[in-house]
C-alpha positions in Angstrom: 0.0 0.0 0.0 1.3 3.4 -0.7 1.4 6.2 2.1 0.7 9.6 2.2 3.6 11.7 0.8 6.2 9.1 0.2 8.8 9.1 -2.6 8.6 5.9 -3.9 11.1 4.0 -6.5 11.9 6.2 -9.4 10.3 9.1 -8.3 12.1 12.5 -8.0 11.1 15.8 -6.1 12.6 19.0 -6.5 12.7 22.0 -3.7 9.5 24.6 -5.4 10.6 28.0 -5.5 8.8 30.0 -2.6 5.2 30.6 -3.2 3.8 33.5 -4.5 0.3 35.0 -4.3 -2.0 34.6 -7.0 -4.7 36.2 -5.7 -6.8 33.3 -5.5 -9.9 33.5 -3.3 -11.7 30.1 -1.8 -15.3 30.7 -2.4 -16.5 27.7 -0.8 -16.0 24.1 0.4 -16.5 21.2 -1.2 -17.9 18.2 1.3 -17.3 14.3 0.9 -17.6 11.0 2.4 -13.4 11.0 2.4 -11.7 12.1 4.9 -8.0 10.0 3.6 -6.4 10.3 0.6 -5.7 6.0 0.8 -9.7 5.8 0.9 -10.6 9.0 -2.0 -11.8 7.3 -5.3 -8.8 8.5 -7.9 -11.2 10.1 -10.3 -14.9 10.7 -9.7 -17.9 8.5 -10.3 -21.0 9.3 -12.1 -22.8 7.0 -9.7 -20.7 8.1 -6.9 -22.1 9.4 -3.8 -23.7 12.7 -3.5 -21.6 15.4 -2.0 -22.6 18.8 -1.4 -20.3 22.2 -2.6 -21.2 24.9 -0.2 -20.5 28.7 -2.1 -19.5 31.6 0.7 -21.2 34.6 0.8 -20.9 37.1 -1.0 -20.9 34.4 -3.6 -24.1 32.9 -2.8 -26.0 35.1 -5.6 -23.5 34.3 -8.4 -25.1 30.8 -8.5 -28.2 32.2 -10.2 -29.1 30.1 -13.0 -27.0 27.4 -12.3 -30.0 24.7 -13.0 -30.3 25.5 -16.0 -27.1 22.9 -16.3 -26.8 19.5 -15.9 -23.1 19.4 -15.7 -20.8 21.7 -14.3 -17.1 21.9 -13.9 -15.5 22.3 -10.4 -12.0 24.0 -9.6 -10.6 23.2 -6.4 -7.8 23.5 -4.4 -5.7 20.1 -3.6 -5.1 21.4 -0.1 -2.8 18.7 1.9 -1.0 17.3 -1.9 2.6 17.9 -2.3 3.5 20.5 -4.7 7.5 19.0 -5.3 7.4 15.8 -7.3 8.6 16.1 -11.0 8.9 12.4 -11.6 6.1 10.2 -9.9 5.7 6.5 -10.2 1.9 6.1 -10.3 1.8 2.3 -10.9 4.6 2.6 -7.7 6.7 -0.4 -9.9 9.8 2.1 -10.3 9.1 3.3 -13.5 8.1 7.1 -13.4 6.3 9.5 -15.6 6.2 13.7 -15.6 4.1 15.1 -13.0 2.7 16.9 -16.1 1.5 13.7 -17.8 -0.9 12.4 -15.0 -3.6 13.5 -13.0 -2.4 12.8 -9.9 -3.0 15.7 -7.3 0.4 16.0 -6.3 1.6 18.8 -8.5 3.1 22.6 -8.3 0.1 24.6 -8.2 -2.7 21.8 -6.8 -5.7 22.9 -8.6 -8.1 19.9 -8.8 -11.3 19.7 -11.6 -14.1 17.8 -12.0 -16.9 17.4 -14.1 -20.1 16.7 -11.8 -23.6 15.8 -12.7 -25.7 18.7 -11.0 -28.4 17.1 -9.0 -29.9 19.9 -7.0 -29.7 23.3 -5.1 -30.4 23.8 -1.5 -29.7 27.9 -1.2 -26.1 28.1 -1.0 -25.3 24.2 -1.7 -24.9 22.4 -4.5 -25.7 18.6 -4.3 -23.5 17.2 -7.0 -22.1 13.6 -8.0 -18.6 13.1 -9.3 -16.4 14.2 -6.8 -13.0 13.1 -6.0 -11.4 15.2 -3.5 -11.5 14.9 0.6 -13.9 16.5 2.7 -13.2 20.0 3.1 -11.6 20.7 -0.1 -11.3 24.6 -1.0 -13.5 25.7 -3.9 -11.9 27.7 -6.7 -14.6 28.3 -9.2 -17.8 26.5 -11.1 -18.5 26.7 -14.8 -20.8 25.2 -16.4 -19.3 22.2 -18.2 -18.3 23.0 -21.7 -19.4 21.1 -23.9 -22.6 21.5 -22.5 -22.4 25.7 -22.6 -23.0 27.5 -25.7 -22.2 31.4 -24.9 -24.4 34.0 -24.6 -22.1 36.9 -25.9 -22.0 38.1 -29.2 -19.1 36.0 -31.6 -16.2 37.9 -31.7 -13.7 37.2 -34.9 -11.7 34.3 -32.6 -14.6 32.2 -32.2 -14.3 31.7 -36.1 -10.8 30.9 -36.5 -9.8 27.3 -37.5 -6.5 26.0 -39.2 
């Protein structure tokens, strides 16, 4: 079994350059059953459990609309994953792959995403299933999933460029 933080075979950490502030704001928590990495699902379930994404004030009112979606995409913040691994060994056999190249939440700027299936409101919570992050997690930002979203401002000449 693989613990929290390790390095295992093959993998390589680096020492991150000190952190500076991007101005990021936490607009909410996001709640699940998991409370351990070891017992997190690695990527969410469209069956899964329903978990619940509370949105602080004063962001409560920017949720207006937001059943009009079926599927949104979730921004979070991987709050307890380590930020120095270049090289990990996901498959922990010795052989290792970028950081870059996996979805694993150890990274240099933690910022988890998840597409959800929107299953209700209750005032400032979202019930949602698809989650994968522990209980707790930061919230960064919702969108509605793409695919999904057709915009509502005018085209503008980018929209049209292919090639």
């Amino acid at each position: 079994m693989v613990r929290e933080n390790e390095i295992r075979k093959g993998e390589r950490a680096v020492e991150a350059p000190p952190a500076t502030d991007a101005g990021l704001v936490f607009i909410g928590r996001i709640h699940t059953p998991w409370t351990s990495r070891m017992a997190t699902p690695r990527q969410g379930r469209r069956d899964g459990p329903i978990c619940r994404i509370e949105v602080f004030e004063p962001w409560v009112e920017a949720l207006a609309n937001i059943e009009e979606f079926e599927e949104l995409e979730v921004l979070y913040w991987l709050h307890l994953s380590r930020r120095d691994l270049v090289l990990q060994s996901p498959a922990n056999d010795g052989s290792a792959r970028g950081t870059f190249s996996i979805r694993s939440p150890a990274r240099p700027n933690p910022i988890g995403t998840s597409i959800v299936g929107l299953v209700g409101r209750e005032g400032n919570v979202l019930l949602v299933r698809g989650m994968d992050c522990l209980d707790g997690t930061p919230l960064l930002d919702l969108k509605p999933e793409r695919t999904g979203f057709t915009p509502i401002a005018p085209p503008q000449p980018g929209d049209f460029e292919v090639g």
